[in-house]
C-alpha positions as CSV (number, residue, x, y, z in Angstrom):
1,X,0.0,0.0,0.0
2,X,2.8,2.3,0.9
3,X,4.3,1.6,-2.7
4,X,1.1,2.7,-4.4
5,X,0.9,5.7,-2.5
6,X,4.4,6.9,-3.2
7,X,3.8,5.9,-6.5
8,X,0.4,8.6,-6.7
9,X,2.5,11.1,-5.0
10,X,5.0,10.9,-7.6
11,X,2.5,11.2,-10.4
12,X,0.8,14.3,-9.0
13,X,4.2,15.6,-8.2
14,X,5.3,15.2,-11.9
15,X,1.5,16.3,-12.9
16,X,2.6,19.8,-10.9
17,X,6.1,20.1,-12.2
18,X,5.0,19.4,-15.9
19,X,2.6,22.3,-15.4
20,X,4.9,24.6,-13.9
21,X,3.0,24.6,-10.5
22,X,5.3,25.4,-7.7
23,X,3.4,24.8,-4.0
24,X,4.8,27.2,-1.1
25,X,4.2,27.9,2.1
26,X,4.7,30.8,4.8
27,X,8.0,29.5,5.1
28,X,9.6,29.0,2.1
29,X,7.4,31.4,-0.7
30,X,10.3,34.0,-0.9
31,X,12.8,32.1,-1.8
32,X,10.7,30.2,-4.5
33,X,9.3,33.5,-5.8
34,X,12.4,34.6,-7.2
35,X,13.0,31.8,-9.7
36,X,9.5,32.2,-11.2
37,X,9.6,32.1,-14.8
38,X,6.9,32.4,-17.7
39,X,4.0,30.6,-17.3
40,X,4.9,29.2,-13.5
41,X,1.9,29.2,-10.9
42,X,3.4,30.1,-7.6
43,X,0.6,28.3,-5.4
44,X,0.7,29.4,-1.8
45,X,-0.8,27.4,0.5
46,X,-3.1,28.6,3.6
47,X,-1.4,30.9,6.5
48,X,-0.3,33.7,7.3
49,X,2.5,35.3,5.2
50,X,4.5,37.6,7.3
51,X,7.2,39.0,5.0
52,X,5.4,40.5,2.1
53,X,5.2,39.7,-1.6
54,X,7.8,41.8,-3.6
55,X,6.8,41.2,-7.3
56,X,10.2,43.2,-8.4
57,X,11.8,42.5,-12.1
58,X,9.3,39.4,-12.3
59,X,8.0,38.7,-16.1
60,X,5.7,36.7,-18.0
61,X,4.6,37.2,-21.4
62,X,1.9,37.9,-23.2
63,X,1.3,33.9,-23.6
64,X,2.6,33.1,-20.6
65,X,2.1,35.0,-17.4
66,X,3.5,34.4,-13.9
67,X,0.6,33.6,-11.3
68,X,0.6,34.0,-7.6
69,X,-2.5,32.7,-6.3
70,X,-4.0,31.1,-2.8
71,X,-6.3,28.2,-3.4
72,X,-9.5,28.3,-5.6
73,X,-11.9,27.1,-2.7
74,X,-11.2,27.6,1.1
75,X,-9.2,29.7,3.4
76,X,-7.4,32.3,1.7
77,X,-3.4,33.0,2.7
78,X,-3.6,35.6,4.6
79,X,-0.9,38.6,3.9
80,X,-0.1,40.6,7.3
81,X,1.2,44.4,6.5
82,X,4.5,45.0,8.0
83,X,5.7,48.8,9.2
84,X,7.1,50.0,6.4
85,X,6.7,48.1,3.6
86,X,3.9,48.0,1.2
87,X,2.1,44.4,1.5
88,X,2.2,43.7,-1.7
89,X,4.8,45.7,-3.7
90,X,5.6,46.0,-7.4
91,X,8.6,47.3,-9.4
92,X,9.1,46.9,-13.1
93,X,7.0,43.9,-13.5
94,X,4.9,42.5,-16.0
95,X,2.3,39.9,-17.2
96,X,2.1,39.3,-13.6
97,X,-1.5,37.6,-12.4
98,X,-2.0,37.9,-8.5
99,X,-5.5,36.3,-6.9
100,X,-7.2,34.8,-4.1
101,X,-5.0,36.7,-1.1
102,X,-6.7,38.5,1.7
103,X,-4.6,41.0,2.9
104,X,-4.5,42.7,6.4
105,X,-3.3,45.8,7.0
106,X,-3.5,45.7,10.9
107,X,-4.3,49.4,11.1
108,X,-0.8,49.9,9.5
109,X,0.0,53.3,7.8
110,X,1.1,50.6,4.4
111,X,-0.4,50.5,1.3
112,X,-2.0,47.0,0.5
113,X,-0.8,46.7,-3.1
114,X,1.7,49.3,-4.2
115,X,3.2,49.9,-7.6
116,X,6.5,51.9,-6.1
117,X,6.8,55.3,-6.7
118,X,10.9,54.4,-7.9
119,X,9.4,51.7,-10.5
120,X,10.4,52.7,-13.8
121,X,7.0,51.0,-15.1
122,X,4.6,48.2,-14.2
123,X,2.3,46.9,-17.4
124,X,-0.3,44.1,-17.8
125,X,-0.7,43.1,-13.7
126,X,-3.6,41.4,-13.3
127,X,-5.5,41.5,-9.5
128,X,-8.7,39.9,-9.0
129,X,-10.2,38.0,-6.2
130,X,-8.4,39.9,-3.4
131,X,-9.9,40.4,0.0
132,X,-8.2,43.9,1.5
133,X,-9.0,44.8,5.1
134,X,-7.6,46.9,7.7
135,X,-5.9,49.9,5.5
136,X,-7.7,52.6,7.2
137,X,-5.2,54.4,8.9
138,X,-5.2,57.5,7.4
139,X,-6.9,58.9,4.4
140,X,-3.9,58.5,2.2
141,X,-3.8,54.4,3.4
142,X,-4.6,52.7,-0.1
143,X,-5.9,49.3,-0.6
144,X,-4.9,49.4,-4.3
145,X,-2.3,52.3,-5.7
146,X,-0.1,52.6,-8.6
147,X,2.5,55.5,-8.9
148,X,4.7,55.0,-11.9
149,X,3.4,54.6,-15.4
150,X,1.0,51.8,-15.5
151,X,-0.7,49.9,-18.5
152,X,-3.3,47.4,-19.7
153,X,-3.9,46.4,-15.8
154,X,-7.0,44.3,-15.0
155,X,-8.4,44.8,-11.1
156,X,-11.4,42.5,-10.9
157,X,-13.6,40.9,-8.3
158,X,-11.7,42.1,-5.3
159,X,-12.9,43.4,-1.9
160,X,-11.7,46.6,-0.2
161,X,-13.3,47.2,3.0
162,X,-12.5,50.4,5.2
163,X,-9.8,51.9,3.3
164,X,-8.1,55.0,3.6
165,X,-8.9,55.5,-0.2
166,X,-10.1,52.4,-2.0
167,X,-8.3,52.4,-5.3
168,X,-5.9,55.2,-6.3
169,X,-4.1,55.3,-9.4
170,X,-1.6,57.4,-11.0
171,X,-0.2,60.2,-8.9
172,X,-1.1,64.0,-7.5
173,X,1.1,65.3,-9.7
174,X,0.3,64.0,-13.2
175,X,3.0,62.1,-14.0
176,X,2.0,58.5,-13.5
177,X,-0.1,57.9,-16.3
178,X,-2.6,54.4,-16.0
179,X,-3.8,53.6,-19.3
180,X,-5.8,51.0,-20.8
181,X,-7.0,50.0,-18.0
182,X,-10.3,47.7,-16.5
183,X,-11.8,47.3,-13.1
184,X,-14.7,45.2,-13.0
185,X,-17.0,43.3,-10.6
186,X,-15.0,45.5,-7.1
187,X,-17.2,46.2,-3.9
188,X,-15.3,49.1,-2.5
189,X,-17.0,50.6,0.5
190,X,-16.5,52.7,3.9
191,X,-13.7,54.3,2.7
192,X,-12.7,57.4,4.4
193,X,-12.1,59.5,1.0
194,X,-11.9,58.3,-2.7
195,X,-13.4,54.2,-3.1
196,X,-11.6,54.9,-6.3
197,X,-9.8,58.2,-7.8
198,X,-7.7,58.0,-11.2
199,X,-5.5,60.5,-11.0
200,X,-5.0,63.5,-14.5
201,X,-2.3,63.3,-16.9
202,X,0.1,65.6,-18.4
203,X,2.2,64.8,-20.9
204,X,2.7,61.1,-21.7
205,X,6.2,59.6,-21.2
206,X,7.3,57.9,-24.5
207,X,8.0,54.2,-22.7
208,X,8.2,51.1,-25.0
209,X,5.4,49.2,-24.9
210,X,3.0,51.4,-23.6
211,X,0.0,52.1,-26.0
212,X,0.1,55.1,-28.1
213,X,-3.1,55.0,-30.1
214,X,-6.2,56.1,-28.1
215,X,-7.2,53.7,-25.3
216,X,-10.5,53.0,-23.3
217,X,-10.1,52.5,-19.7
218,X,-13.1,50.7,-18.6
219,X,-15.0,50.5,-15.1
220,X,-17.8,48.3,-15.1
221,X,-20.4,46.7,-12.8
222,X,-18.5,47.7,-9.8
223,X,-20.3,48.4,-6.4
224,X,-19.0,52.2,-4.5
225,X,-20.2,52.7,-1.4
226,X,-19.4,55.5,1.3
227,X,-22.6,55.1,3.6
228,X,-20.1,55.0,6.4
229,X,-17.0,56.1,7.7
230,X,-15.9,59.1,5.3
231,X,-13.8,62.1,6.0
232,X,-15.8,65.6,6.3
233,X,-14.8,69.1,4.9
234,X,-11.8,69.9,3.7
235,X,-11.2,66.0,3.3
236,X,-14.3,64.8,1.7
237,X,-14.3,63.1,-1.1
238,X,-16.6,61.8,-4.0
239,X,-16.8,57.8,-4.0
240,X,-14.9,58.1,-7.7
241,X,-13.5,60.6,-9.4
242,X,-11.8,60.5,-12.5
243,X,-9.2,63.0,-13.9
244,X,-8.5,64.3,-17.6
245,X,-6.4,63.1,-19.8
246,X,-3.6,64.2,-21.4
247,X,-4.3,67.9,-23.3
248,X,-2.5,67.3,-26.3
249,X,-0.7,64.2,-28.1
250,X,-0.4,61.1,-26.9
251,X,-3.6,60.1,-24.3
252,X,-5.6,63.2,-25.4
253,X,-8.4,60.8,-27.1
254,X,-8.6,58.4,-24.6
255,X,-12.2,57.8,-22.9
256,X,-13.1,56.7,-19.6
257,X,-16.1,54.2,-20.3
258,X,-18.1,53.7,-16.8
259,X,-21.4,51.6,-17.2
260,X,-23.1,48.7,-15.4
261,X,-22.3,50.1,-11.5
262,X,-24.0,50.9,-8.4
263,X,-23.1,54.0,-6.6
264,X,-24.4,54.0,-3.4
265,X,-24.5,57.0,-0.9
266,X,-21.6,59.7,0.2
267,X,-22.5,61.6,3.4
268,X,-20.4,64.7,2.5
269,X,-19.9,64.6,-1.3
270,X,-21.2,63.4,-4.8
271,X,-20.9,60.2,-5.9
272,X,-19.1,61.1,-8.8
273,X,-16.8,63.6,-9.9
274,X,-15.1,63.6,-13.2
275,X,-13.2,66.0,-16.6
276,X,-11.6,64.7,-19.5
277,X,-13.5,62.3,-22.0
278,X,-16.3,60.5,-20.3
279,X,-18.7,58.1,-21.4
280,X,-21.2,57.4,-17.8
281,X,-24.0,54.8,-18.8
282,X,-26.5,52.2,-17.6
283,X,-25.3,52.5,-14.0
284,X,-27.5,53.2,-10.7
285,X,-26.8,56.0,-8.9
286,X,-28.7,56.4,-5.2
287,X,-27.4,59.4,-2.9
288,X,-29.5,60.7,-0.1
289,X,-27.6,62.8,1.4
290,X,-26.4,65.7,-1.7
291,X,-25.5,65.2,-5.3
292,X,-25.2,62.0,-7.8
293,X,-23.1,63.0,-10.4
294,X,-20.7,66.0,-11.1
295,X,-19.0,66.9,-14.3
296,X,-16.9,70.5,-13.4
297,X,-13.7,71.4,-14.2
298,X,-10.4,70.0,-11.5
299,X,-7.2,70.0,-13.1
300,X,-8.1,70.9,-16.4
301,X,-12.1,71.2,-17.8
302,X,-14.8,68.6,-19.5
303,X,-13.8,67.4,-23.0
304,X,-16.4,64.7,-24.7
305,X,-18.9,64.1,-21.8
306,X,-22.3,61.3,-22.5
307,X,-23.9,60.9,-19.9
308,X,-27.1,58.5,-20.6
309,X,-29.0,55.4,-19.5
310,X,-28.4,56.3,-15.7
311,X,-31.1,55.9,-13.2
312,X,-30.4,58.4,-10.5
313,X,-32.3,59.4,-6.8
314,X,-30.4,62.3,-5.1
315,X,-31.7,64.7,-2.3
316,X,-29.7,67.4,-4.3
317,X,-28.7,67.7,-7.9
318,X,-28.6,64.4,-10.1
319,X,-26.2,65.5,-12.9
320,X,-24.6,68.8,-13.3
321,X,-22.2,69.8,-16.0
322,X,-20.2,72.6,-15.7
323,X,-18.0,74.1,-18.3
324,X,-15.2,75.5,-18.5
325,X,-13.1,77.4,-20.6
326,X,-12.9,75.5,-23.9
327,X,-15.6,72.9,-23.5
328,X,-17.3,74.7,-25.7
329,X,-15.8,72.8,-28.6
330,X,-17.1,70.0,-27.1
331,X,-20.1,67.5,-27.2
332,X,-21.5,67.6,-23.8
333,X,-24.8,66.0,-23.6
334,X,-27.1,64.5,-21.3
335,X,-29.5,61.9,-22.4
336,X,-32.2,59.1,-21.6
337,X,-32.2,59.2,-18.1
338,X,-34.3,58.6,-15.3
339,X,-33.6,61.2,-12.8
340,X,-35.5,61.9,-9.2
341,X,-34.0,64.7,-7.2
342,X,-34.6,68.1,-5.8
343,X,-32.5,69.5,-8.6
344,X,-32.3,66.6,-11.6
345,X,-30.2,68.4,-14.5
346,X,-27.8,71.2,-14.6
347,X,-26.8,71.1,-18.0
348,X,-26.5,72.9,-21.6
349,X,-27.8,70.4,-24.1
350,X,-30.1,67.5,-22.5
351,X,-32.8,65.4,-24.5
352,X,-34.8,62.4,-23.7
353,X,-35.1,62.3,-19.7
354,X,-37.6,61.5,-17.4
355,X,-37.3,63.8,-14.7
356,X,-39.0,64.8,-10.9
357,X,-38.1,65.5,-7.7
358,X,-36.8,62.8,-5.2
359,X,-40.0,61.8,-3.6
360,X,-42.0,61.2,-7.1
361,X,-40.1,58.3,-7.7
362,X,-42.4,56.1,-5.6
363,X,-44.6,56.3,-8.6
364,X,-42.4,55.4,-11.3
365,X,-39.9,52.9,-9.9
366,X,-41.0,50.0,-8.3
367,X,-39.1,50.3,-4.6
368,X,-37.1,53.2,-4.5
369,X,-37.0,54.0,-0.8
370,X,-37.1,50.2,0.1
371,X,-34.0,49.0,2.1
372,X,-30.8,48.0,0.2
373,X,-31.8,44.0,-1.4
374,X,-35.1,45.2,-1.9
375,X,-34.7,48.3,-2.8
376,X,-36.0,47.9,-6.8
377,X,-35.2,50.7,-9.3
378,X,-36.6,49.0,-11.9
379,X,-39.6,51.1,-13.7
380,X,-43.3,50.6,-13.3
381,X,-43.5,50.1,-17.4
382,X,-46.7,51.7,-17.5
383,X,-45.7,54.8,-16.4
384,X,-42.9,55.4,-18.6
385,X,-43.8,55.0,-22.3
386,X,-42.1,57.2,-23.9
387,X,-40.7,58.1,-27.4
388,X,-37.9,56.5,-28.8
389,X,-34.3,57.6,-28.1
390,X,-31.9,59.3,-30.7
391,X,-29.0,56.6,-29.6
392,X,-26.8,58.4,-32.5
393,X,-24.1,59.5,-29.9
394,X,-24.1,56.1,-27.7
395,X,-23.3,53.4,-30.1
396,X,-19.4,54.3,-30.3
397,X,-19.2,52.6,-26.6
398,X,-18.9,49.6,-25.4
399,X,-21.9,47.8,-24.2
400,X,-24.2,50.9,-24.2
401,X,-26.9,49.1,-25.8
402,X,-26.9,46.4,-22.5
403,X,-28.9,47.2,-19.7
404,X,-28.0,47.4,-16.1
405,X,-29.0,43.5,-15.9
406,X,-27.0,42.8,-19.0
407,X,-30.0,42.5,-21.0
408,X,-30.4,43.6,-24.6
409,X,-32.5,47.5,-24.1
410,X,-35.6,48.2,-26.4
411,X,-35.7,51.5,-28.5
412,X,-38.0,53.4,-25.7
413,X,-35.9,52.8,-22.8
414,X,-34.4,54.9,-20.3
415,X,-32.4,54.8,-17.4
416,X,-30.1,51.8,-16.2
417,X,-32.8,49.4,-17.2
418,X,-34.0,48.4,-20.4
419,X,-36.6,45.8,-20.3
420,X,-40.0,45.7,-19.7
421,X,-41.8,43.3,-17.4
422,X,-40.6,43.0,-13.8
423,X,-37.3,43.1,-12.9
424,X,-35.5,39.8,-12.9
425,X,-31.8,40.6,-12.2
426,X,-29.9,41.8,-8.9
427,X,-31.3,43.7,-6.5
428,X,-28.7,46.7,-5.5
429,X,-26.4,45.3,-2.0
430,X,-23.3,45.7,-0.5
431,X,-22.1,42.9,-2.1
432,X,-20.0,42.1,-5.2
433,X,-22.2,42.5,-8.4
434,X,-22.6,38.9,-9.7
């Protein structure tokens, strides 16, 4: 019996090696995560990892990437911050995919995930499945931050809870550019100030590699939520805000494309915030406390702004767009929404909404005020037959024709929904998105 069993340990040891799976453990994942190599699985068993994860100088390829990863089902390894060193850290890295960690910040003034500020560049990471906790030491505690240029990253199905600032990318001065990006499928919530901020861009740094034709950066069916825990005046913060892109040359065309997400209360800002080239569609937007979404000038002004399909309930304004000097030139528009607040549109050129004030919307969406998992945005059908849209100005972006539940939208539609009948998709939650 012992012969056949060292016989199946043999095969499944060969099966691993032949695959270029490498097991670790608390004690022993350093060393082996230096000799990773193109397509290798690093596969760290369940603990607690006291000594960081330094992805520095690490490649895959395109074909190939490196993968650090806990187990699919069951306890996660669990990451404990350390003073002074960011969990997990990155530096000149690529092709890297990093999932099913919880991390644990301990209260500890370290970011969670980090792409250093002395990296020359850090390009197609992949981070999904990540549980971060316990980075709420101070406002400028990140779960997820990138400062050097960064490209063609995917941050997916991850958990942030209690952040300082949820996601942060790029840096305060401009010069860390993130391109190219998606995030997709995060709950971010509590954060004392930004769940996510992308920071503006000047100039893009000619780095080879890094895309030079106009890119989309895509953030998609993501749940923000600041019903607790965020910073007050001068340190409030919207739950996302997005910066511009660069003015001129290279990055100057590329577009934000935000659809599909629920954006769920701020108790002393808006819930969004954003200049440059924006496409905001088919997400939910509920804010009882001030305004849904804000399009104003912050380091530079609105460029190409579409805002339609949105379902919004604020106690103050639902969109506003404010100009400035140059957005003239412009298409700024605001259309097919469904909009219930005391002040639903502040804007030049809008067509095609369905507008009230906060409290009507108890006769034209089914559950409005109902408590989050029953609240039910969905419309009452009967009361919204409408015209058809002019979609002449959405069909350039991805998805736009896809409702908030992913279905295909009819020609009458507005809002984030786009069906008739009752609503058979996910009721808004504090949860991840399914």
């Amino acid at each position: 019996m012992r012969h056949i069993v060292f016989l199946h340990f043999l095969l499944f040891s060969s099966i691993l090696q032949a695959a270029g799976i490498v097991t670790a453990n608390a004690d022993n994942y350093r060393e082996l995560l230096s000799r990773l190599e193109p397509g290798d699985t690093l596969l760290l068993q369940p603990g607690v990892y006291k000594k960081g994860l330094p992805v520095h100088q690490l490649h895959g390829n395109k074909d190939k990437p490196v993968i650090i990863m806990g187990p699919t089902n069951g306890p996660l390894p669990v990451f404990s911050a350390r003073p002074g060193h960011n969990t997990i850290s990155i530096i000149n890295a690529s092709y890297i995919v990093i999932r099913n960690l919880e991390l644990d910040g301990q209260g500890i003034a370290v970011d969670g995930v980090k792409c250093e500020g002395n990296a020359d560049w850090a390009h197609h990471i992949t981070l999904e499945n990540l549980v971060i906790k316990g980075h709420g030491n101070n406002q400028q505690t990140v779960g997820i931050s990138t400062k050097c240029p960064a490209w063609n990253w995917v941050i997916r199905n991850n958990i942030i809870l209690g952040a300082g600032t949820g996601i942060y990318l790029g840096n305060s001065d401009g010069n860390a550019p993130f391109v190219g990006g998606l995030i997709e499928h995060n709950l971010i919530k509590d954060t004392m100030g930004y769940n996510l901020q992308i920071k503006h861009q000047n100039t893009r740094p000619e780095i080879p590699g890094m895309p030079s034709e106009p890119s989309v950066t895509i953030i998609r069916h993501n749940v923000f939520s600041k019903e607790k825990g965020a910073a007050t005046a001068p340190f409030a913060r919207p739950n996302v805000l997005v910066g511009h892109w660069p003015v001129k040359g290279n990055g100057s065309k590329d577009t934000y494309e935000i659809y599909g997400n629920f954006f769920y209360q701020n108790t002393t800002e808006a819930l969004f915030q954003g200049e440059g080239n924006i496409a905001l569609y088919n997400n939910l937007f509920v804010n009882d406390h001030g305004d849904a979404i804000r399009i104003q000038p912050h380091n530079d002004i609105p460029r190409a702004i579409h805002v339609f399909y949105n379902t919004v309930i604020a106690s103050e304004t639902g969109v506003s767009i404010i100009s400035g000097q140059g957005s003239e030139n412009y298409v700024q528009h605001v259309s097919a929404n469904v909009i219930f607040a005391s002040n639903p549109i502040m804007a030049k050129s809008q067509e095609s909404n369905s507008i009230g004030k906060r409290e009507d919307a108890v006769n034209y969406l089914v559950k409005p005020f109902a408590p989050l998992g029953a609240m039910d945005l969905y419309p009452k059908v009967e009361k919204m037959k409408s015209q058809a849209v002019d979609t002449t100005n959405f069909r350039v972006f991805k998805d736009w024709d896809i409702d908030f539940n992913g279905r295909k939208r009819n020609e009458h539609s507005r809002g984030a929904y786009g069906g008739e009948g009752i609503n058979s998709g996910w009721l808004p939650q504090i949860e991840r998105k399914p």
